[in-house]
PDB file of N, CA, C and O in Angstrom:
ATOM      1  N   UNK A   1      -8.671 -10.507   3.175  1.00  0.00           N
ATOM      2  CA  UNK A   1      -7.687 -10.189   2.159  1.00  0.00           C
ATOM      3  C   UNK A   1      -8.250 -10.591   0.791  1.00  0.00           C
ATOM      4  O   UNK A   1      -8.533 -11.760   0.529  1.00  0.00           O
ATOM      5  N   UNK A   2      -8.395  -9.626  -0.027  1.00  0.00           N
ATOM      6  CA  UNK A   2      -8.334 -10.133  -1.328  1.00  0.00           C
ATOM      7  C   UNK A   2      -7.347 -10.377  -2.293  1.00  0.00           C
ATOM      8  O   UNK A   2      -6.187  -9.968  -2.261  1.00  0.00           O
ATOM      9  N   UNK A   3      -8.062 -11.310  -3.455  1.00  0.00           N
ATOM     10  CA  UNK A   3      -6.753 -11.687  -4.539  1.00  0.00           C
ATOM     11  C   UNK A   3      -7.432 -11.311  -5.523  1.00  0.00           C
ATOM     12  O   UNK A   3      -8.650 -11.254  -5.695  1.00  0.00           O
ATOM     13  N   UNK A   4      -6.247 -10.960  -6.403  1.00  0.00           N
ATOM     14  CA  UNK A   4      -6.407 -10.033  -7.569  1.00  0.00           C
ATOM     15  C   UNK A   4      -5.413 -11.174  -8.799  1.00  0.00           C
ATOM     16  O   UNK A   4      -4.204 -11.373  -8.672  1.00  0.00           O
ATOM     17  N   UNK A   5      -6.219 -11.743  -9.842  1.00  0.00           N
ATOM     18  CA  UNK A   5      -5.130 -12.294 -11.290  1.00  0.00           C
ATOM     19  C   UNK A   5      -5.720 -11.665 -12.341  1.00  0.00           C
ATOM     20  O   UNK A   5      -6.832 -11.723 -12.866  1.00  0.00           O
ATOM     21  N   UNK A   6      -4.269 -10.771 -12.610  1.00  0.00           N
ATOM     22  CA  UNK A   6      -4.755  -9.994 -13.960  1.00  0.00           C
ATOM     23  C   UNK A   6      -3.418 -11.125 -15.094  1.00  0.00           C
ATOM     24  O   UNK A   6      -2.459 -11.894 -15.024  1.00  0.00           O
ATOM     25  N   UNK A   7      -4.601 -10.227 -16.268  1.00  0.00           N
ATOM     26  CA  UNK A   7      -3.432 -10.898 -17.441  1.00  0.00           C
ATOM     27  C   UNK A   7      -3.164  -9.834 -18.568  1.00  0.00           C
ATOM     28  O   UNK A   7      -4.023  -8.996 -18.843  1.00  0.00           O
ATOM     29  N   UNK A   8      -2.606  -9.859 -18.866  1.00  0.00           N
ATOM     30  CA  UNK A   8      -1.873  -8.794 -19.777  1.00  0.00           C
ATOM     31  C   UNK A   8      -1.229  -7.881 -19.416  1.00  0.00           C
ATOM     32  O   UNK A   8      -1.142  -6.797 -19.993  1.00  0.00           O
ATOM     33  N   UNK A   9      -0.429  -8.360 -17.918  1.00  0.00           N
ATOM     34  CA  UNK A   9       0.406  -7.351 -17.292  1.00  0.00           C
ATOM     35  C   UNK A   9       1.233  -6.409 -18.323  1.00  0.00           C
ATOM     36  O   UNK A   9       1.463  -5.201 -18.270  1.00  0.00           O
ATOM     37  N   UNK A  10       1.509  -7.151 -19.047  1.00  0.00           N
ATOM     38  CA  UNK A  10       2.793  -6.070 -19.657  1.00  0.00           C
ATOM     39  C   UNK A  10       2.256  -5.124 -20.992  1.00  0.00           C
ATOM     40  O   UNK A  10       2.999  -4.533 -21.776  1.00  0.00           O
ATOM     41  N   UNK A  11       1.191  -5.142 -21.016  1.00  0.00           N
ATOM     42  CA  UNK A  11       0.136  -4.239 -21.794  1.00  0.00           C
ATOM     43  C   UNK A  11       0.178  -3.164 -21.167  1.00  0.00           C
ATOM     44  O   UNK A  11       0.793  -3.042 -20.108  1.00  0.00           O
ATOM     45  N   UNK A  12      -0.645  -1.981 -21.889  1.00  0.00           N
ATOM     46  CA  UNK A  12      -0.455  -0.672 -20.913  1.00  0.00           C
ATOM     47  C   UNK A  12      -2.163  -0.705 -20.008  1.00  0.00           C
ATOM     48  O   UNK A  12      -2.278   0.098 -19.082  1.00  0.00           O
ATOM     49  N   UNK A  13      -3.099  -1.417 -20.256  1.00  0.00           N
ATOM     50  CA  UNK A  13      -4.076  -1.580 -19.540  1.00  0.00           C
ATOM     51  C   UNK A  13      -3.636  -2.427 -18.353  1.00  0.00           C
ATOM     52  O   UNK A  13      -3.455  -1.779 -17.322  1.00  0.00           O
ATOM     53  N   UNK A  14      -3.481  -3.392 -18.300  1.00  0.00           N
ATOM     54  CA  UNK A  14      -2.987  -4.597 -17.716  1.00  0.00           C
ATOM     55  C   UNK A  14      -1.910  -4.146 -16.815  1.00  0.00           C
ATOM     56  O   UNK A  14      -1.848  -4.757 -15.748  1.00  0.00           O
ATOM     57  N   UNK A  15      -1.156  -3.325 -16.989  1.00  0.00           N
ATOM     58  CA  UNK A  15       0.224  -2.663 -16.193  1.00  0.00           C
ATOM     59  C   UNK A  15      -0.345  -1.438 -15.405  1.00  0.00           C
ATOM     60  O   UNK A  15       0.021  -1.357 -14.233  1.00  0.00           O
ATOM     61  N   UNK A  16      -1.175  -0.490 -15.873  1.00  0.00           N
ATOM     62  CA  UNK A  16      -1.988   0.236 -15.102  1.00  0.00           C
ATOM     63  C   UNK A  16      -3.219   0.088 -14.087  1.00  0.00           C
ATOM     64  O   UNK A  16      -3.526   0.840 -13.162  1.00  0.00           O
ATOM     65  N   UNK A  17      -3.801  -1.025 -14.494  1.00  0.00           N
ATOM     66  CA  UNK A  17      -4.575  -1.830 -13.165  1.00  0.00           C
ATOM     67  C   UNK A  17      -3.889  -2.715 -12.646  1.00  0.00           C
ATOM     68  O   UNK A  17      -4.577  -3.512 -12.008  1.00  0.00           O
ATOM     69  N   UNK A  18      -2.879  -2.910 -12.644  1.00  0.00           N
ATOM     70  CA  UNK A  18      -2.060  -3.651 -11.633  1.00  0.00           C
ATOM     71  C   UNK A  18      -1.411  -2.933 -11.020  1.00  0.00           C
ATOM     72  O   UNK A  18      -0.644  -3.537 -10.270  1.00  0.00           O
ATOM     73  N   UNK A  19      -1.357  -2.082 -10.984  1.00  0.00           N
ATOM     74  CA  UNK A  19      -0.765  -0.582 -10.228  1.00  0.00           C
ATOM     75  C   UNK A  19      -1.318   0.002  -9.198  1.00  0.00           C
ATOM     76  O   UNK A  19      -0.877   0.297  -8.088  1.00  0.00           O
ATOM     77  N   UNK A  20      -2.908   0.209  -9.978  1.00  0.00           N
ATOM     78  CA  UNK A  20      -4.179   0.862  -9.269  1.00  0.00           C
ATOM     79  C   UNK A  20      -4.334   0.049  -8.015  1.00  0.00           C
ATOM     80  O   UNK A  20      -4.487   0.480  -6.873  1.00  0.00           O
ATOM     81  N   UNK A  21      -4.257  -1.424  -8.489  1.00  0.00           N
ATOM     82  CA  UNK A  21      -4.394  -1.643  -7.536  1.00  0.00           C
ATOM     83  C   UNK A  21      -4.173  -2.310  -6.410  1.00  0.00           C
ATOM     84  O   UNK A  21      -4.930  -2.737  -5.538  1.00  0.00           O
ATOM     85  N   UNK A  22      -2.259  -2.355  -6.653  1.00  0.00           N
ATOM     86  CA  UNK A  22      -1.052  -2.080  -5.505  1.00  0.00           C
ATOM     87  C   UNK A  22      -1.029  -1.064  -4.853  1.00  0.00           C
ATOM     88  O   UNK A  22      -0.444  -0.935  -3.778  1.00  0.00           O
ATOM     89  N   UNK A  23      -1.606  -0.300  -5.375  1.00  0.00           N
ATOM     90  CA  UNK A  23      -1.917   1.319  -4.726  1.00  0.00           C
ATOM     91  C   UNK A  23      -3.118   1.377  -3.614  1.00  0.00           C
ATOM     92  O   UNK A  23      -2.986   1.540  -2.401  1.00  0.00           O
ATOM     93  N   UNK A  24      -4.512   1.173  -4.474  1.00  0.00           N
ATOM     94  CA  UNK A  24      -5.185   1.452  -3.476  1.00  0.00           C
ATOM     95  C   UNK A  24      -5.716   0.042  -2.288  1.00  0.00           C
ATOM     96  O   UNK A  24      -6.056   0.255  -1.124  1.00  0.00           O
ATOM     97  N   UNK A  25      -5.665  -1.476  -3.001  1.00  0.00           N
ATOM     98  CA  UNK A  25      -5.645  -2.680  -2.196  1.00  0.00           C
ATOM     99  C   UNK A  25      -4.119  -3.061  -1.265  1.00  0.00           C
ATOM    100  O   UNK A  25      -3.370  -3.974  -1.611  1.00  0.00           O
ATOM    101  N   UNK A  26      -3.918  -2.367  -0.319  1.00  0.00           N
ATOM    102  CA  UNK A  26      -2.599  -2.441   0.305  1.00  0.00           C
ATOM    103  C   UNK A  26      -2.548  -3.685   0.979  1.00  0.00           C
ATOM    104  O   UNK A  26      -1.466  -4.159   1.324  1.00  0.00           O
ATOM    105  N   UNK A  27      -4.017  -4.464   1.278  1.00  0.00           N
ATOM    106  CA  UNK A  27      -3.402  -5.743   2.089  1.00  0.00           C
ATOM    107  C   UNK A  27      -4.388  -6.978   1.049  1.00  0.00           C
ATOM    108  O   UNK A  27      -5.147  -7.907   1.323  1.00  0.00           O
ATOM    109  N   UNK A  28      -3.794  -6.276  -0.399  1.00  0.00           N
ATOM    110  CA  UNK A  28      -4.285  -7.917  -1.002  1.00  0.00           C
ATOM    111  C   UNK A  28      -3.070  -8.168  -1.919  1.00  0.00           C
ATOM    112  O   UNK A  28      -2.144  -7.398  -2.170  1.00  0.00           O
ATOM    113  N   UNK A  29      -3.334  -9.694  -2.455  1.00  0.00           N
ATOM    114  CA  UNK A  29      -2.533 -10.195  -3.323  1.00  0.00           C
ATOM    115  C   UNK A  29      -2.854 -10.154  -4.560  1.00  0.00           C
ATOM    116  O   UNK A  29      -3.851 -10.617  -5.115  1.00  0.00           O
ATOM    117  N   UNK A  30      -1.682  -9.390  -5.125  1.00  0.00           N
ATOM    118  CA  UNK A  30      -2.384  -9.537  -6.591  1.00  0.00           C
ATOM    119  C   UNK A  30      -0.944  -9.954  -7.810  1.00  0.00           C
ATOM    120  O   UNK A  30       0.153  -9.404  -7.906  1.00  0.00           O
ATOM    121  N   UNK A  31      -1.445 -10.960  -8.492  1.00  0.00           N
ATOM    122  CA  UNK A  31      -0.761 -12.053  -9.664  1.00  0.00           C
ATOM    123  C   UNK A  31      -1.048 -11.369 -10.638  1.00  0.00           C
ATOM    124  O   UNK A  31      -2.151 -10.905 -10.927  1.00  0.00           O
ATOM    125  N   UNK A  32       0.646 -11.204 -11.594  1.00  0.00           N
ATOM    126  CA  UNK A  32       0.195 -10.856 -12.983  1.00  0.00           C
ATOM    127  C   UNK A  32       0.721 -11.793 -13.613  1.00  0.00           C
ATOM    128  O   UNK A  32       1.741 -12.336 -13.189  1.00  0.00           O
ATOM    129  N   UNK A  33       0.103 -12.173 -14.784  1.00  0.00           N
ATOM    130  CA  UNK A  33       0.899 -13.249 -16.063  1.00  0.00           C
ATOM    131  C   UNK A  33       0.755 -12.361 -17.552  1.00  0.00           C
ATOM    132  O   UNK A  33      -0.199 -11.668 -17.906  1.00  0.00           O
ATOM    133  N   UNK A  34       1.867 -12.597 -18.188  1.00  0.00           N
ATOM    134  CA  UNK A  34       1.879 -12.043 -19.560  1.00  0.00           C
ATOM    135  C   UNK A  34       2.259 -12.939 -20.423  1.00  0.00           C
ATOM    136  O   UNK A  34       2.531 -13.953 -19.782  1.00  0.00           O
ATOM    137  N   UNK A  35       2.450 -13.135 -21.729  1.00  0.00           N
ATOM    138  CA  UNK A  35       2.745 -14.045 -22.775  1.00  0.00           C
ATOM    139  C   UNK A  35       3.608 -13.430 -23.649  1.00  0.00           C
ATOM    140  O   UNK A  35       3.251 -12.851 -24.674  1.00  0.00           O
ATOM    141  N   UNK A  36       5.112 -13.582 -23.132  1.00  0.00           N
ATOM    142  CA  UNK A  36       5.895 -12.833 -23.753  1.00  0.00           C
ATOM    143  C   UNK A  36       6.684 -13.448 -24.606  1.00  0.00           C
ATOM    144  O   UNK A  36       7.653 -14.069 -24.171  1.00  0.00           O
ATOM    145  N   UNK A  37       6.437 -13.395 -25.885  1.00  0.00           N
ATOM    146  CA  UNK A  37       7.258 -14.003 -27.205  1.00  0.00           C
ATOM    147  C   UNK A  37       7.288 -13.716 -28.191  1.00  0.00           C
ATOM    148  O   UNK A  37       6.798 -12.588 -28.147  1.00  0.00           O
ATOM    149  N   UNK A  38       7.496 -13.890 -29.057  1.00  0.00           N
ATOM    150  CA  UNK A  38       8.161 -13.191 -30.414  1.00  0.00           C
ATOM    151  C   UNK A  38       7.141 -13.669 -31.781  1.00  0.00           C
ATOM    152  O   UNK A  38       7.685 -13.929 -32.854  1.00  0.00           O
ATOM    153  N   UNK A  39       6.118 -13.727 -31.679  1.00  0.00           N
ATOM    154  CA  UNK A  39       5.168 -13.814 -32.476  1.00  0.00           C
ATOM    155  C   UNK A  39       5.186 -12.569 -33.752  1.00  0.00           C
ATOM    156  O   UNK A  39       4.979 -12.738 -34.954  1.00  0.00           O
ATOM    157  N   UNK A  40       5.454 -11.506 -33.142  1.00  0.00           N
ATOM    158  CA  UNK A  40       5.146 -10.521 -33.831  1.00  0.00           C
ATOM    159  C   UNK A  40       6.707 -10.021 -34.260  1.00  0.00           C
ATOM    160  O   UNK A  40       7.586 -10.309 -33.448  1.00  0.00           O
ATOM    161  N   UNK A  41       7.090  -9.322 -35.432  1.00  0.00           N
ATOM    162  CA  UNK A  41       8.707  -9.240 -35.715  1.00  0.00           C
ATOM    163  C   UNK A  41       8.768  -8.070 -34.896  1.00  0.00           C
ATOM    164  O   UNK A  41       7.737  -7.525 -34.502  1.00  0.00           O
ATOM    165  N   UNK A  42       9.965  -7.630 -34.603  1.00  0.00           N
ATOM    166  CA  UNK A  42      10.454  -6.706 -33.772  1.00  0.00           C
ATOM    167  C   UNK A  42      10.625  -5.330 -35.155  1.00  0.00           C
ATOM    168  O   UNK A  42      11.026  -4.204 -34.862  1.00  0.00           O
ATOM    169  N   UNK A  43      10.366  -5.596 -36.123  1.00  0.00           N
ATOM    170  CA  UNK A  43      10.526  -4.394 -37.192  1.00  0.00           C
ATOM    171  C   UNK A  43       9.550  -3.975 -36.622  1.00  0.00           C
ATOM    172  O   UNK A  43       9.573  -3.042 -35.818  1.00  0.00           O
ATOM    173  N   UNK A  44       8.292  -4.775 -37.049  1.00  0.00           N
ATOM    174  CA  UNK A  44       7.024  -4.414 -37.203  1.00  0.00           C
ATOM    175  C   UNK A  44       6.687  -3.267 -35.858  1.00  0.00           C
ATOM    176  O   UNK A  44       6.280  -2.105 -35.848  1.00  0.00           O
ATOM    177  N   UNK A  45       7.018  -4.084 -34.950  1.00  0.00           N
ATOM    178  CA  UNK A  45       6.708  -3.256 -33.628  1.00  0.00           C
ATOM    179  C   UNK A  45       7.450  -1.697 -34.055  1.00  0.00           C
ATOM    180  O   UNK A  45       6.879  -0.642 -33.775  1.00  0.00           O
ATOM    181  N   UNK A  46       8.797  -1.738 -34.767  1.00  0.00           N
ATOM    182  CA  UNK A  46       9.237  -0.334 -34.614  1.00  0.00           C
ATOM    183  C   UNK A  46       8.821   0.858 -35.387  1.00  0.00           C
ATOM    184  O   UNK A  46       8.776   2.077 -35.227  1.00  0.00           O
ATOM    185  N   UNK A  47       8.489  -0.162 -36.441  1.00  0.00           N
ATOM    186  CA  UNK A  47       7.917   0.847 -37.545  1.00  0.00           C
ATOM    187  C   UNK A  47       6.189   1.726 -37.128  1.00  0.00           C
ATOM    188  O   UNK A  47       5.796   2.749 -37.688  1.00  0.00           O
ATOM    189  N   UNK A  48       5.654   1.186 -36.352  1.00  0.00           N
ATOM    190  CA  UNK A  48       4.397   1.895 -35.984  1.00  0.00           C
ATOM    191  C   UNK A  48       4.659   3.005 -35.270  1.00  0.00           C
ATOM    192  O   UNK A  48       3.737   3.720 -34.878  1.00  0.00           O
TER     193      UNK A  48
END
């Protein structure tokens, strides 16, 4: 069995290889961690 720790799950890289590879590694474990906080203003994010 393999293990898989990604980081930047909640990124769109990070959320798409953690996918890939729930998909194609069916009998491994795989850990995501993200750093979710408010560093950045929520305008900012909307205005881009």
């Amino acid at each position: 069995m393999q293990q898989f720790f990604i980081t930047g799950v909640a990124g769109f890289i990070g959320f798409h290889t953690t996918l890939a590879l729930l998909k194609q590694k069916k009998d491994s474990i795989v850990v995501g961690i993200d750093n979710m906080n408010a560093y950045y203003d929520v305008e900012l994010k909307k205005n881009d």
